[in-house]
MARFI-950606 format. One record per residue (C-alpha): residue number from 0; residue in three letters; chain; x, y, z. Coordinates in steps of 0.05 Angstrom, whole numbers, plus 5000, padded with zeros to 4 digits. Layout:
MARFI-950606
<atom><i>NUM</i><aa>ALA</aa><ch>A</ch><xx>X</xx><yy>Y</yy><zz>Z</zz></atom>
...
//
This chain:
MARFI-950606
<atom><i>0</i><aa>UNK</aa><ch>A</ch><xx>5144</xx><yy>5640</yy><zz>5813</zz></atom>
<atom><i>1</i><aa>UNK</aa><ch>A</ch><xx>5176</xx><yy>5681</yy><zz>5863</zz></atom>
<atom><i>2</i><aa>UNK</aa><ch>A</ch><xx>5248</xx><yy>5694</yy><zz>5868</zz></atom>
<atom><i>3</i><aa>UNK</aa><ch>A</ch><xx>5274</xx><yy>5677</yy><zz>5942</zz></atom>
<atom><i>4</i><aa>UNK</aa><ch>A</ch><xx>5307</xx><yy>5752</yy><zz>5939</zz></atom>
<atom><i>5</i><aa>UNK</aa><ch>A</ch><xx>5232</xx><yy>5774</yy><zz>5937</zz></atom>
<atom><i>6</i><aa>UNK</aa><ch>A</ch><xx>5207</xx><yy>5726</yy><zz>6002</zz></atom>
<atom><i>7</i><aa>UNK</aa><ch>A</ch><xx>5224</xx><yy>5750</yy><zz>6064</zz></atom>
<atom><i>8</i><aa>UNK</aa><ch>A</ch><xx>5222</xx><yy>5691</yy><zz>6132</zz></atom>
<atom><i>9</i><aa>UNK</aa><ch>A</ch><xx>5146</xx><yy>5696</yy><zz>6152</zz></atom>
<atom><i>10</i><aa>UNK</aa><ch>A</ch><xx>5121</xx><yy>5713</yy><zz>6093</zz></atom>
<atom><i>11</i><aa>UNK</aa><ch>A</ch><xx>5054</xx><yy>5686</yy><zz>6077</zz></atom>
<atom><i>12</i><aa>UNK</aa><ch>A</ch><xx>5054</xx><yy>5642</yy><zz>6014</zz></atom>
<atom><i>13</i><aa>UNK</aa><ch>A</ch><xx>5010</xx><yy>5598</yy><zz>5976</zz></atom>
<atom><i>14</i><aa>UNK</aa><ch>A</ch><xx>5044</xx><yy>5513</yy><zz>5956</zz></atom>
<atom><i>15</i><aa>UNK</aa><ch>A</ch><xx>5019</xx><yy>5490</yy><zz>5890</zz></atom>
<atom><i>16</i><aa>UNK</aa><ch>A</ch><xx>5010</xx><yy>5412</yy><zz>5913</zz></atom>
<atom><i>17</i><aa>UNK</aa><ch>A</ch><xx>5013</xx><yy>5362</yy><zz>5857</zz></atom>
<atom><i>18</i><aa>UNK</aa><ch>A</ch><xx>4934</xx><yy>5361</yy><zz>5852</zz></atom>
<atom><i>19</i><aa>UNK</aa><ch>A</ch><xx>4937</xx><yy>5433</yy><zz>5819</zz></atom>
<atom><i>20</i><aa>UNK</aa><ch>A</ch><xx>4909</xx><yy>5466</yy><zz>5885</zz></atom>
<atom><i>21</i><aa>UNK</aa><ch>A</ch><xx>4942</xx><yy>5517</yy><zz>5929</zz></atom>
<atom><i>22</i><aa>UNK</aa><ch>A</ch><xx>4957</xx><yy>5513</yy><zz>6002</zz></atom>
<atom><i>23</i><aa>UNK</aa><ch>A</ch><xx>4971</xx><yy>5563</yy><zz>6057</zz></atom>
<atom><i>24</i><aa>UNK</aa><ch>A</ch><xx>5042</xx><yy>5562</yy><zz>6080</zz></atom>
<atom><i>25</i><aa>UNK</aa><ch>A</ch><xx>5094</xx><yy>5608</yy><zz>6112</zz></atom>
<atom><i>26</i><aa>UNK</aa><ch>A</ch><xx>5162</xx><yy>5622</yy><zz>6084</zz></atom>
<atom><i>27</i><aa>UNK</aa><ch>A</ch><xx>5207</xx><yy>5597</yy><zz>6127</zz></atom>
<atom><i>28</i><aa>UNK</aa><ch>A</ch><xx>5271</xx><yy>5599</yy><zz>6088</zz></atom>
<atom><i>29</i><aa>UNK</aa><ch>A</ch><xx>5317</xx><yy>5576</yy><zz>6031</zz></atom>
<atom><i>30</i><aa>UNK</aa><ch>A</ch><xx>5335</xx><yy>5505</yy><zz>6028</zz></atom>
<atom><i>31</i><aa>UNK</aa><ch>A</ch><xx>5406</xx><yy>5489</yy><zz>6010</zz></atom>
<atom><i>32</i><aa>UNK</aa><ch>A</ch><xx>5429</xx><yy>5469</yy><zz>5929</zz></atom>
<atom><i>33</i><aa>UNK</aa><ch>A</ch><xx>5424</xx><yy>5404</yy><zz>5911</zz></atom>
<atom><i>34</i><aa>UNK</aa><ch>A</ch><xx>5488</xx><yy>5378</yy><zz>5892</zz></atom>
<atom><i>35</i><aa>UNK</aa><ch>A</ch><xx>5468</xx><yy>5349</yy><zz>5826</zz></atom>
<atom><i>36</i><aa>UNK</aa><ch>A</ch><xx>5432</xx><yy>5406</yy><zz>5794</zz></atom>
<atom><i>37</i><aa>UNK</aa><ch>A</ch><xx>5362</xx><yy>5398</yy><zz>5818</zz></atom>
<atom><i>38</i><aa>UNK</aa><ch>A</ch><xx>5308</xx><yy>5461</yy><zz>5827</zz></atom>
<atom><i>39</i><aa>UNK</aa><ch>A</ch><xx>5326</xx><yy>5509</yy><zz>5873</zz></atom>
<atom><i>40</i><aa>UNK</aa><ch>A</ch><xx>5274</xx><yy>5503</yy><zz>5936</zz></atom>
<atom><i>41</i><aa>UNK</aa><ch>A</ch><xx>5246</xx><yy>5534</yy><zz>5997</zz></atom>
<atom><i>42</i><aa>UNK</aa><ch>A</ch><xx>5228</xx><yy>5509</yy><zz>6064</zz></atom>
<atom><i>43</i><aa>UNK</aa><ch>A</ch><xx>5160</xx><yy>5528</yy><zz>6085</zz></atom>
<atom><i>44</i><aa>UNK</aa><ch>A</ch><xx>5109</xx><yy>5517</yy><zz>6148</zz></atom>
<atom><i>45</i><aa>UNK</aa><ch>A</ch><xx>5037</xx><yy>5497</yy><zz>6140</zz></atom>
<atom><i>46</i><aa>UNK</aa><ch>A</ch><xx>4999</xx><yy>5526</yy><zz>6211</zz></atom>
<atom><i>47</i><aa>UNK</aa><ch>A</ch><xx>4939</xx><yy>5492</yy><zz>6201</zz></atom>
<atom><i>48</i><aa>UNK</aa><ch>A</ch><xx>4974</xx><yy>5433</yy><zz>6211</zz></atom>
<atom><i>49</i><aa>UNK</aa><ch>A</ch><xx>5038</xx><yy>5462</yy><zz>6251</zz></atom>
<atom><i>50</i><aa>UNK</aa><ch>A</ch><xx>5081</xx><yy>5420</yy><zz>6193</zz></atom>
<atom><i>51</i><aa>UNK</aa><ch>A</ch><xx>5129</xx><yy>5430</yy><zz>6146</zz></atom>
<atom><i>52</i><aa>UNK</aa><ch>A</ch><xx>5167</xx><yy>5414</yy><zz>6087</zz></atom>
<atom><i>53</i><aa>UNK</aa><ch>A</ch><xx>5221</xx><yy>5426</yy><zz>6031</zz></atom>
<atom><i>54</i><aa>UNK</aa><ch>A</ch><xx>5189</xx><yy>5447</yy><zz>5962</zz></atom>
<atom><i>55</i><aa>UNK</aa><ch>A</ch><xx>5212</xx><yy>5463</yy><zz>5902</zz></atom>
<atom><i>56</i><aa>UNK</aa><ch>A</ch><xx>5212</xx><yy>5539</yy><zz>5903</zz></atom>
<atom><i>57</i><aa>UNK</aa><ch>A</ch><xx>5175</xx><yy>5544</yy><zz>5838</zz></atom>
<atom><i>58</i><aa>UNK</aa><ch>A</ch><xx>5113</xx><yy>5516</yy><zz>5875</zz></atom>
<atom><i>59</i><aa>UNK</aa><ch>A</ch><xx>5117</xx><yy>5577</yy><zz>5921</zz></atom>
<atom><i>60</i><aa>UNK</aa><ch>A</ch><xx>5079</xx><yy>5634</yy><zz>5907</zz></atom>
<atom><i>61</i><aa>UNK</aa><ch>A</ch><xx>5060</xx><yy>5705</yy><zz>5947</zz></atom>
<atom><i>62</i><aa>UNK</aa><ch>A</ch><xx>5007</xx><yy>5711</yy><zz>5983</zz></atom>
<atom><i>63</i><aa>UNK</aa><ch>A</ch><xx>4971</xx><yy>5779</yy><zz>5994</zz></atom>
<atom><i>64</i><aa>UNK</aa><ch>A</ch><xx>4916</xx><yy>5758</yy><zz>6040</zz></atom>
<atom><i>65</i><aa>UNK</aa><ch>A</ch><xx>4904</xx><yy>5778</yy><zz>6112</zz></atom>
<atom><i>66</i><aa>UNK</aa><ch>A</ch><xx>4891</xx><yy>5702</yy><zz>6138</zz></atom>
//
């Protein structure tokens, strides 16, 4: 899991989605605290689709490729 210290806005980054696999996204920013406790999370943009979403930033992981 990244740290969102160590993602930067545009950052390429893979989403774990609930079926274990990994999809492209861009970092698009940090999403504001929930107000009861809940994981910290990130807001991120899938191109392939030109949609986005909140996700838990544990889900969020660096990616190096040149895609």
């Amino acid at each position: 899991m990244a740290g969102v210290d160590e993602l930067h806005e545009g950052q390429k980054v893979w989403v774990e989605q609930d079926d274990g696999s990994q999809r492209k996204a861009v970092f698009v920013g940090e999403a504001t605290q929930s107000w009861f406790g809940g994981m910290p999370g990130a807001y991120v943009a899938y191109p392939e689709t030109r949609s986005g979403e909140e996700v838990a930033m544990i889900r969020i992981v660096p990616r190096d490729d040149d895609e």
